[in-house]
N, C-alpha and C positions, 0 to 999 in steps of 0.2 A: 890156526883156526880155534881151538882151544882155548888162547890164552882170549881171542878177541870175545869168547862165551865167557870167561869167567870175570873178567875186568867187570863189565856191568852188576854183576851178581854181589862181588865186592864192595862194589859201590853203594848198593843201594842198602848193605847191610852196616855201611860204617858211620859212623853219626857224628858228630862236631859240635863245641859250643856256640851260640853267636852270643856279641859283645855289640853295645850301641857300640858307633866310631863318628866320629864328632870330623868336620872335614877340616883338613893335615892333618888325620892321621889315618893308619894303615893295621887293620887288624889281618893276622898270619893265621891260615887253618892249614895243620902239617902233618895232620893221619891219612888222609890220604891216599893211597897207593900210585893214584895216579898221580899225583904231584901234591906241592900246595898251594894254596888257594890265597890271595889276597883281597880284601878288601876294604879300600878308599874311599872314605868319606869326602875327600876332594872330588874325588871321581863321578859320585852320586851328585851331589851337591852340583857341579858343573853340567851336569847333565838334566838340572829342577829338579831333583826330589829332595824333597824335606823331608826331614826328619822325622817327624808324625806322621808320616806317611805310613812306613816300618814300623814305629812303634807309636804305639803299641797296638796299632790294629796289625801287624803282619808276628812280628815281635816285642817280646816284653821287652823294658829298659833294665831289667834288675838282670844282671852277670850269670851267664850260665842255665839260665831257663832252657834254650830253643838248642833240642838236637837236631842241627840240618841233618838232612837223609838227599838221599838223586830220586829217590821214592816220592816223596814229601815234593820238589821240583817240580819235578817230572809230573808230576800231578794239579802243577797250578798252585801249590802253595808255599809258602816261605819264601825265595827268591826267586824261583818262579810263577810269584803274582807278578811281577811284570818281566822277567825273563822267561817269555813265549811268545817270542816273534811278534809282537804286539808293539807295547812300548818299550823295550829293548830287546837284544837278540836273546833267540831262543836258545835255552840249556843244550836241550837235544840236538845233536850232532855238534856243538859246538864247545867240546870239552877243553882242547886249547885255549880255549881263551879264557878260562879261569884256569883251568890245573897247570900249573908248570913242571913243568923237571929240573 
């Protein structure tokens, strides 16, 4: 029970770079605790989003600006502008399917 209070707590205090990712290719986030996190610009790209979509109204394009936070998500913003059960699947509860081990 412990460990399931603290993972969130973790989370929401660890931060990440984003990187634009142009589609074929695959940018790696590996701090983590609960796994790391990939993300495919083919993936997006196959699923209609452009490019401008993300950047620069969610994210900048210049390397290293945006510390992702599950805070910042979880809140509707950064990846969760459209990961909240909306137009894609929502963050919350569904940590699998970005974090791997």
């Amino acid at each position: 029970m412990k460990k399931k209070l603290l993972i969130p707590a973790v989370l929401l205090c660890t931060a990440t770079l984003a990187l634009a990712v142009p589609p074929g290719k695959i940018l790696e986030f590996s701090k983590s605790m609960m796994g790391k996190v990939t993300f495919s610009g083919e993936v997006h790209k196959n699923a209609g989003v452009k490019c401008g979509e993300c950047h620069t109204k969610v994210f900048e394009y210049k390397k290293g600006t945006a510390k992702i936070t599950m805070a910042k998500i979880y809140a509707g913003e950064q990846c969760g502008t459209c990961h909240n059960g909306g137009r894609a699947f929502a963050a919350k509860g569904n940590c699998k399917r970005c974090h791997k081990r």
